[in-house]
C-alpha positions in Angstrom: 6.0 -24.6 18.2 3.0 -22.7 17.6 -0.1 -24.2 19.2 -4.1 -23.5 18.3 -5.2 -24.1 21.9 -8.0 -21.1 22.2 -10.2 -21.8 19.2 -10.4 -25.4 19.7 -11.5 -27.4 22.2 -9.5 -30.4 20.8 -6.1 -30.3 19.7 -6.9 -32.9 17.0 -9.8 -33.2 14.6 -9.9 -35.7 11.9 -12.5 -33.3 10.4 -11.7 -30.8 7.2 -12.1 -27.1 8.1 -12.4 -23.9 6.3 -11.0 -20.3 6.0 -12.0 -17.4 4.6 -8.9 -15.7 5.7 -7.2 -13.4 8.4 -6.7 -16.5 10.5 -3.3 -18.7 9.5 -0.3 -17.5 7.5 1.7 -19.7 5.1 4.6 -20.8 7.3 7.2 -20.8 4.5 6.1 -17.5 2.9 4.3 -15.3 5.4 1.1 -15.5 3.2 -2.5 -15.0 4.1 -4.2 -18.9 3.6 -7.6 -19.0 2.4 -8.8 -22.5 1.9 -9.0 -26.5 3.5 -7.1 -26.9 6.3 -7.1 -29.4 9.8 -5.4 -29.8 12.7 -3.3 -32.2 14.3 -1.7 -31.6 17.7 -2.6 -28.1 18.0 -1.0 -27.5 15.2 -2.7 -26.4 11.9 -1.8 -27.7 8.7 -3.5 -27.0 4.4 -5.3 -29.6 2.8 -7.5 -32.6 4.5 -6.5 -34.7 7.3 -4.2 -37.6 5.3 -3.5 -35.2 2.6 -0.1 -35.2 0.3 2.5 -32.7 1.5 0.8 -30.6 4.1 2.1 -27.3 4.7 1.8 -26.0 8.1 -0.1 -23.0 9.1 0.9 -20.3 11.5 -1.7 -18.1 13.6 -2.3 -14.6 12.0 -2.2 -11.6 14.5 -2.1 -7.7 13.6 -0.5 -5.3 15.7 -1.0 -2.0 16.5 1.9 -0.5 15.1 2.4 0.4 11.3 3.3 -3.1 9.9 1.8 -6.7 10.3 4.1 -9.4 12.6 3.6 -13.3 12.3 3.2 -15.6 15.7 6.4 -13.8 17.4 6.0 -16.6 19.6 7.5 -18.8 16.8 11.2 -18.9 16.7 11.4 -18.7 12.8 14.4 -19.7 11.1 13.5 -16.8 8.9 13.3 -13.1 9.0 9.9 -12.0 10.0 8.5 -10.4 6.6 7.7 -7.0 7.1 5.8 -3.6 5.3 8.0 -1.5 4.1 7.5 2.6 6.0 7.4 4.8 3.2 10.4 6.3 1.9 10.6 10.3 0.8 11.3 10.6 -3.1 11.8 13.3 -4.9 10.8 12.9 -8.4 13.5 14.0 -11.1 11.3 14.8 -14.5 13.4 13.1 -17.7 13.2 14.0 -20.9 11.0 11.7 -22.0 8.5 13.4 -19.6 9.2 16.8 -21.0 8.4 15.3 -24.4 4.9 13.8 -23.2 4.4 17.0 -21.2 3.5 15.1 -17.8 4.7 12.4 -15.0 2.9 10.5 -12.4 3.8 11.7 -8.8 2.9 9.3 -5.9 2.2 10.0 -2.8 0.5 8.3 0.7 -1.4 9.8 3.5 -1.7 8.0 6.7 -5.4 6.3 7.6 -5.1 6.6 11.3 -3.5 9.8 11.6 -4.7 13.1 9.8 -2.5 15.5 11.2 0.5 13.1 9.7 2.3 15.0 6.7 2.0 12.7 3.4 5.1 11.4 2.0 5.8 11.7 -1.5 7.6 8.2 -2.4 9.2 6.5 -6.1 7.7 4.4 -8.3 8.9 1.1 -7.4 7.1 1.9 -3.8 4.0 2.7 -5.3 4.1 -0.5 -7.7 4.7 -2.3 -4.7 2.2 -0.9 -2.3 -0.5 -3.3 -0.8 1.8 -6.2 -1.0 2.9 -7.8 1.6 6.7 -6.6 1.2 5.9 -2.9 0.4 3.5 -0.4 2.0 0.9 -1.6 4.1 -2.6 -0.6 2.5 -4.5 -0.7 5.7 -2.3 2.2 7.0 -1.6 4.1 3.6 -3.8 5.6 0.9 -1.7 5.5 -2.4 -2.6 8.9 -4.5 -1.4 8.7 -8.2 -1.4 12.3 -9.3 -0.8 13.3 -13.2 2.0 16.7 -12.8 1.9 19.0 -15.8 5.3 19.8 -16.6 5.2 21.4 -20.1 2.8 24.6 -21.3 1.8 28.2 -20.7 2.6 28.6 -17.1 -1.0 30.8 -16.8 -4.8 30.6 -18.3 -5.4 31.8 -21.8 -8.1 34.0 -21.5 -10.7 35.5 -24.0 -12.9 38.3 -23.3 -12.1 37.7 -19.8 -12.8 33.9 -20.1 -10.4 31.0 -19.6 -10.4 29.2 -22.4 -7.1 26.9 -22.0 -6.1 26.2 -18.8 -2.7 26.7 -17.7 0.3 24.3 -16.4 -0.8 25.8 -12.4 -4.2 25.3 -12.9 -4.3 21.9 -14.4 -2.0 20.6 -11.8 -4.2 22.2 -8.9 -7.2 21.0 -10.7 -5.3 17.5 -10.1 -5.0 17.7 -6.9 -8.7 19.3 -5.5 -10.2 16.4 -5.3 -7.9 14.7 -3.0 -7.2 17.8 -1.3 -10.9 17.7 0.0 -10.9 14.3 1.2 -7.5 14.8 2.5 -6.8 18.2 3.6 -3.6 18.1 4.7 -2.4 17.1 0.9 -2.5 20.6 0.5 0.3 21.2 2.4 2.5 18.7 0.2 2.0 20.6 -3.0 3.0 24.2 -2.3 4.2 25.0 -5.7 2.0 23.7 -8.6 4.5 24.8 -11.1 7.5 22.6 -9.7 9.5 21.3 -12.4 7.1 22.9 -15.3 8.9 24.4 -18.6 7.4 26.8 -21.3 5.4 25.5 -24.1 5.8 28.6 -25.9 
């Protein structure tokens, strides 16, 4: 059983306490708990001392590694809940998007690592991402980027002025800003016409 011996001096306390969070996990679920809580026998429970169905509280610990891990300690009956790694994805346009003349592409870029190349994952990772079953925010920076698929492939250009941009340039226009915060994005997008189709 997983016992709250360093923080406290007593392994009983008849008194309520408080968290803000990052200290206990839901047993049950895996959860972050923010709220009341006490502790009885080294062990930490929700709710006030007396309360009506406690829950017990496990100690929250982050690892090192690429995912978050609960009290390993604790013999869970269980599975562990883990973040999902990101998985690669290559996006198949459909003709509703050639009809609307865009899609959303997703892509993450490691925090900790800048020479990591970004991964370019599906949409049921990305609506997932920052939970605590899909990719783990701390590590990951989501980038939603807006791919042009439909229009002139160049500029159109008056007296020597662009005037309309072009299917390359509005998708490398997309990406510029994140490119300079993240360098290395560059390097995911080599072709900013991929998947793009006359407008003409």
């Amino acid at each position: 059983m997983a016992k709250i011996k360093n923080k406290y001096s007593a392994t009983t306390t008849q008194n309520t306490l408080y968290t803000k969070g990052g200290e206990f996990t839901i047993r049950s679920t895996g959860e972050l708990y923010t709220g009341q809580y006490y502790i009885s026998n080294g062990i930490a429970f929700t709710g006030k001392p007396g309360g009506v169905n406690p829950v017990q509280l496990l100690p929250y610990t982050y690892s090192n590694q690429d995912t978050y891990y609960y009290d390993k300690a604790y013999r869970f009956a269980n599975p562990v809940k883990l973040h999902q790694l990101p998985t690669f994805f290559r996006p198949q346009p459909t003709t509703s998007d050639y009809e609307t003349g865009y899609f959303f592409r997703y892509v993450v870029s490691h925090n900790l690592d800048n020479d990591r190349f970004p991964i370019e994952i599906g949409v049921s990772q990305a609506n997932s991402y920052g939970s605590i079953s899909g990719i783990d925010s701390g590590i990951w920076t989501l980038h939603r980027i807006k791919w042009v698929i439909v229009g002139n492939f160049e500029d159109l250009v008056r007296l020597g002025e662009p005037i309309i941009p072009g299917v390359e340039t509005q998708n490398r226009n997309a990406l510029e800003p994140i490119i300079r915060k993240y360098p290395i994005m560059e390097f995911a997008f080599r072709n900013y016409l991929e998947f793009a189709q006359s407008g003409i």
